[in-house]
N, C-alpha and C positions, 0 to 999 in steps of 0.2 A: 253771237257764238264765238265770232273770232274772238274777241275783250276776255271772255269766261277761260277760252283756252290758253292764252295766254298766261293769263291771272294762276291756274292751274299748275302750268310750267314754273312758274316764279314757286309759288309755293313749294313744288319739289327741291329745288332747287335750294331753298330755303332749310327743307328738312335734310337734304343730302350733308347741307353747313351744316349741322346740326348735329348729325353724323360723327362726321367727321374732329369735330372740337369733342366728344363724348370718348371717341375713340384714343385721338391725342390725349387727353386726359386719366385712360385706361393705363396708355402707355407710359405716363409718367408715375402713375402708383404705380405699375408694374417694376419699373427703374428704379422706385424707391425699397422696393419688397427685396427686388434681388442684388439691387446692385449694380455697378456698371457692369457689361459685359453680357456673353449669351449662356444662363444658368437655365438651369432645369425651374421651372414652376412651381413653386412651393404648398403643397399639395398635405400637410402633417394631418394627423385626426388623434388630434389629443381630447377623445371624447370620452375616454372610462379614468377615474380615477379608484386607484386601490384595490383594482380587481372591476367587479363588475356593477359598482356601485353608481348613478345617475346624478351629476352634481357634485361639487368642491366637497362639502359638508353634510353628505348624508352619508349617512352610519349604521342603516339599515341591515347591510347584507357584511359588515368587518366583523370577521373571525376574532373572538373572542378566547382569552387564555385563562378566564378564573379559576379552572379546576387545576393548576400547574402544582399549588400544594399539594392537592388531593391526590396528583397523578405521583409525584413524590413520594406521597406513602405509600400506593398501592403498592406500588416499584418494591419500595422496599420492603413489603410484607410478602411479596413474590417471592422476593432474595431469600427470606429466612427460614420462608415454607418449601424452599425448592430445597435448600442446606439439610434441613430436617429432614425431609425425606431420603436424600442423597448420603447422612451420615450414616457409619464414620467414615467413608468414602470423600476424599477431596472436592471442593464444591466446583475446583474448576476442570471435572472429569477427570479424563484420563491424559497419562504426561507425555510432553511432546518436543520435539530435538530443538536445536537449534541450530537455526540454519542462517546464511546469506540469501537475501532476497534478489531476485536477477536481475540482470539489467547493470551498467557502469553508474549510472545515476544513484541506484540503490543498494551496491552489492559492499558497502563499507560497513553497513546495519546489521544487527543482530534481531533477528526474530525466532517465533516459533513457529515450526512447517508441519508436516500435515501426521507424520509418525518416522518411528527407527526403520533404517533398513536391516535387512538380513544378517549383513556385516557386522555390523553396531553390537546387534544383540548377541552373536555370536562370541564377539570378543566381549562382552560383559557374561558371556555364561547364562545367557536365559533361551530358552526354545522358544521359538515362532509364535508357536500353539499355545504356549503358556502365556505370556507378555499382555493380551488380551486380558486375562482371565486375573490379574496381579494389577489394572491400570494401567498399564504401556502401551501407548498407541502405533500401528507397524501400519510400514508404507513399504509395500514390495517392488514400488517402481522408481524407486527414489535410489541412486548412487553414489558412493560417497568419492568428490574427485582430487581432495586433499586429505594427505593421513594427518591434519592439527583438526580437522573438521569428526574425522573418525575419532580422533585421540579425546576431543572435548565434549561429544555427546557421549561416548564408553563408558568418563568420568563422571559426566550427569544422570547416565544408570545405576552404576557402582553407589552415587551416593542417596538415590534413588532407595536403591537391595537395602543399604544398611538402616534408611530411617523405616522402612517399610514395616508394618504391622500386620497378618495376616489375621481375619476372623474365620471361628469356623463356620459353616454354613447352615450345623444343628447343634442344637443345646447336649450336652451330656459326652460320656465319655465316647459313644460310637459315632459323634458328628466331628469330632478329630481327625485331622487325616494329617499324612504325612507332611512338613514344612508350614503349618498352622504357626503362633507366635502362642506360647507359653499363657495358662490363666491369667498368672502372676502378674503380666507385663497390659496388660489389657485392661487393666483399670483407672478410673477416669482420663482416658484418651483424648487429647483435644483432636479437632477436627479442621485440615490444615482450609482455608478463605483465603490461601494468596490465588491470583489467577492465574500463576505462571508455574502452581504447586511449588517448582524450585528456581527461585528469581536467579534471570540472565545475571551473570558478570559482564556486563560493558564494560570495553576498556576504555581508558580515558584516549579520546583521541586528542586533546591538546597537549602543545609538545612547549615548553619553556626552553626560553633564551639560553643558547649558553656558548663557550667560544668553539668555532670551528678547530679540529684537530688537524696536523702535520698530515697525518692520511687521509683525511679527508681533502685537503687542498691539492695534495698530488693526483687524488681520483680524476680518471675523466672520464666520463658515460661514451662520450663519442670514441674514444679509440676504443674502449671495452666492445661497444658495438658493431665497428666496425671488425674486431678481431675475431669474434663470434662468427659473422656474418660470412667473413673468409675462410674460415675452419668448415664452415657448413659449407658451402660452394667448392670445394676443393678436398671434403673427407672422402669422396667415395674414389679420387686419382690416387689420395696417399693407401688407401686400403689396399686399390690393385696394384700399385706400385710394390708395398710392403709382400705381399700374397705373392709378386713376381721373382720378387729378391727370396723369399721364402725357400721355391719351388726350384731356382739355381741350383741353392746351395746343397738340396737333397739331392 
């Protein structure tokens, strides 16, 4: 008994060695995965490729694009059947301002916004109620905080009125009604397909080389600023000052 338990021992022993070089060995792949030092356990599961497909080159479940010509036509048989219905009415609806987009990142661009405000149409001479009813799109929550912003959409209604065509609504002389456009002028009418009905003017914003002028080198932003800044901090002493000197002399 005693020899067996021995013998016992030893083989633990043996296996504990055994162990232990398994381990050490662990630890040296482990060293080699990550590196010297103490890194997070590299743990990735790069097991889908493509989406949800099983294996490098299976091509079972990849989204396919064959119909991409066919979707091209439909597209544009949509385009020409939505145009037809919509003529002689502009295909890109009703017209709409042009505005600055917000934000400093974006406020240098010219786009178009959601309709005129009240302002706008008034200084171009059209009613609220009407503007609707003629293609003019109106946005009563919208204000205008520059008069070159009011002065430029005015001008884009103004040339709006003058290309404008009116149809009547019935065939014959009592479907005429008043500010209708003439028989005469209504015939073969093209039907405007810009998106913009009246394309933005962008200004160029690149500016060319050229030599600096005598007033422009004497400018200096800082004193101008600074001059400003002290008129403002000190207008409301000169006012009471002025109003005291006033009130003397009466």
């Amino acid at each position: 008994l005693g020899s067996s338990h021995i013998g016992s021992r030893d083989s633990g022993s043996r296996a504990a060695q055994g162990r232990g070089d398994g381990q050490a060995e662990g630890d040296e792949e482990l060293g080699r995965m990550t590196g010297a030092g103490n890194h997070v356990i590299p743990n990735v599961h790069f097991r889908k490729v493509n989406g949800m497909m099983h294996g490098r080159h299976n091509r079972v479940m990849m989204r396919t694009w064959f119909d991409q010509a066919a979707r091209k036509k439909r597209r544009s048989q949509n385009r020409k059947a939505k145009a037809a219905k919509m003529s002689p009415r502009p295909v890109a609806g009703l017209l709409r301002p042009v505005v600055h987009p917000p934000t400093q990142r974006y406020n240098m661009k010219l786009r178009l916004g959601r309709g005129f405000t009240l302002e706008e149409l008034r200084a171009a001479k059209i009613l609220p109620k009407l503007a609707p009813t003629i293609g003019i799109a109106v946005d009563h929550r919208r204000r205008n905080k520059s008069a070159e912003s009011l002065q430029m959409n005015v001008e884009r209604l103004n040339l709006y009125k003058s290309k404008l065509l009116i149809f009547p609504k019935k065939s014959g002389k009592k479907g005429v009604k008043k500010g209708d456009t003439p028989k005469s002028e209504l015939q073969n009418v093209a039907q405007n397909t810009l998106k913009e009905i009246i394309p933005i003017q962008r200004p160029a914003l690149r500016i060319k080389a050229r030599a600096i002028s005598a007033e422009e080198k004497e400018f200096s932003a800082y004193k101008k600023m600074r001059k400003a800044r002290t008129d403002k901090k000190y207008d409301g002493a000169k006012r009471k000052k002025a109003a005291e000197a006033t009130d003397k002399k009466e």
